[in-house]
N, C-alpha and C positions, 0 to 999 in steps of 0.2 A: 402724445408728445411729452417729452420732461420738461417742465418749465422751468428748474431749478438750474437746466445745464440746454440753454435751446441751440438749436442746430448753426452755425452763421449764415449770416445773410447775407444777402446775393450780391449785394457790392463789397464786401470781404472777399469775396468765393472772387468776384471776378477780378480785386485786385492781385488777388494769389496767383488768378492764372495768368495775370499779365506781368508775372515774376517781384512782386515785391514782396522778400524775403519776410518780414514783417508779418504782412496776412496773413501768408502761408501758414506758419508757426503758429498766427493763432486758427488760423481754421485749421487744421491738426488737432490743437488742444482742445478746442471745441466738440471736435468730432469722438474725440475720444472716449467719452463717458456713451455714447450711442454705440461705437461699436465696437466696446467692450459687451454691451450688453446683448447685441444680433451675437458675437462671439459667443459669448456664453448658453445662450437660447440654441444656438446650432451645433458647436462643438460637441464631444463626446465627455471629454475629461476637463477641468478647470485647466491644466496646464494647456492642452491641444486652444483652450480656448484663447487664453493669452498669445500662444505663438502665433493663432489666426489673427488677432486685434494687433500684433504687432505688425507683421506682415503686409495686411491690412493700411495700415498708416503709413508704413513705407509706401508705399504702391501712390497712396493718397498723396505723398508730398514728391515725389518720382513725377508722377503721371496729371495733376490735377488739369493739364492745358490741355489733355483730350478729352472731359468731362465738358458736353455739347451743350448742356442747359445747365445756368448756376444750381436753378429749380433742385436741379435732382440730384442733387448731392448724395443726398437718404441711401437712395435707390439703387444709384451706383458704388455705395460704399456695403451696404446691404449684400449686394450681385458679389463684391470681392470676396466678402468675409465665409459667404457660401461655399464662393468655388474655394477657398481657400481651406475649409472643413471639408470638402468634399476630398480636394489633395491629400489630406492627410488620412483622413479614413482608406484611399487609392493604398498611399504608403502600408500602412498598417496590413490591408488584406495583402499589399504582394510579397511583405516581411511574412506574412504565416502562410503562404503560398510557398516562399522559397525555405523557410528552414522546414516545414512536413516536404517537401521533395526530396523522393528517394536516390543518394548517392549516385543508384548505378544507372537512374536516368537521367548521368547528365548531358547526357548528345541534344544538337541543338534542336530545337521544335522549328517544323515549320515555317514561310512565312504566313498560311493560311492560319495555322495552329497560333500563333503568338496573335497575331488580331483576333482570332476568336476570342483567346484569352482575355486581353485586354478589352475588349468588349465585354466580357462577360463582369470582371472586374467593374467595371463601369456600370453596370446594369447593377450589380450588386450596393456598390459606394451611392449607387443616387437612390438605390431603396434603401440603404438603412440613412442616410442622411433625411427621408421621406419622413419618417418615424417622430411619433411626438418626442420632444428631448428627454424628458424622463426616461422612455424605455431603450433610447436611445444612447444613454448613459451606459446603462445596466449592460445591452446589450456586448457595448463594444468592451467595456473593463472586462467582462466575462468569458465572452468568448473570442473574441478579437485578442484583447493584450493577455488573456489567460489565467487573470487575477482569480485568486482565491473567492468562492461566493463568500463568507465569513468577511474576508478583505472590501471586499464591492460594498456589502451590507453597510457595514461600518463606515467607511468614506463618503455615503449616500447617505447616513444617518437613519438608514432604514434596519425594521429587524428583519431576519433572517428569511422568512416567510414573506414580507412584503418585498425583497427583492426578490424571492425565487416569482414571487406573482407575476413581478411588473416582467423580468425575464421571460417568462412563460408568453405575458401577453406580446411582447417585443418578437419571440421568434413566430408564433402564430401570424402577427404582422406583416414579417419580412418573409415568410412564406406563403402568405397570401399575397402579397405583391408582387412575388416573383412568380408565383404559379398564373396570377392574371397577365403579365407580361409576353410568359411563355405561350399561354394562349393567345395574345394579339398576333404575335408572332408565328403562330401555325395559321391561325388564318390564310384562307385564301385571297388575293386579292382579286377584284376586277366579278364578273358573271362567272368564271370558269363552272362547267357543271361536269 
């Protein structure tokens, strides 16, 4: 825990959610220095990571009177900032989903075909979200937003070689995850023999 910027406490937390404008604002600015930093730890990019920490905070002063235990503030602000990286990683693969789709397929998919999709989208955003953040960095500027490896390097402060490494280890990753996936998945369920 950071003792320099501590979490608020439980009688702040619960005057906020008993609408006194006051609290709120500061359990907000309190919260803020935590989950700028789950933002940053989870995110892809510094900016994706700020739009989660903002977002984030809105949510946090929108929502704080359905937050069940003062206790867990952390946890529930934690939960947001994730699905909130996870959204935008979503965004990101179905932006290079739709501009690699080819013109002349563009008659509508299925409704089986579009859940597929989207599930598979899903399966995909919560394994690279899985990924330690470094590789997870690398991963998404390079092959996701398409960035230049030289570009990626340079913005990571990495040389050229240790990003194509971490790259390397980051797709190894995300294809071992998804190949174990695919396997749970084929699985049979139940005795069937």
């Amino acid at each position: 825990m950071n003792q320099r910027f501590p979490w608020p406490d439980e009688r702040l937390i619960k005057a906020a959610q008993d609408g006194d404008v006051t609290s709120l604002t500061t359990v907000v600015m309190k919260s803020q220095p935590h989950v700028r930093k789950f933002a940053i730890s989870l995110c892809a990019s510094p900016q994706d990571a700020e739009d989660a920490a903002q977002e984030a905070l809105i949510i946090l002063y929108r929502k704080i009177g359905t937050l069940r235990a003062t206790g867990a503030l952390a946890s529930w602000m934690f939960r947001i900032v994730r699905n909130e990286c996870l959204r935008q990683v979503r965004l990101l693969v179905s932006r290079s989903d739709d501009a690699s789709a080819e013109p002349e397929a563009s008659a509508e998919p299925s409704a089986e075909d579009a859940v597929l999709h989207r599930l598979e989208v899903e399966r995909i955003a919560a394994a690279v979200c899985a990924l330690p953040g470094d590789q997870r960095q690398v991963l998404i500027m390079r092959d996701v937003q398409g960035l230049p490896g030289k570009t990626v390097a340079h913005s990571l402060g990495l040389s050229n070689a240790a990003m194509k490494s971490r790259l390397h280890r980051a797709r190894a990753a995300l294809r071992h995850s998804l190949t174990v996936t695919d396997q749970a998945i084929d699985q049979p369920v139940g005795g069937d023999s």
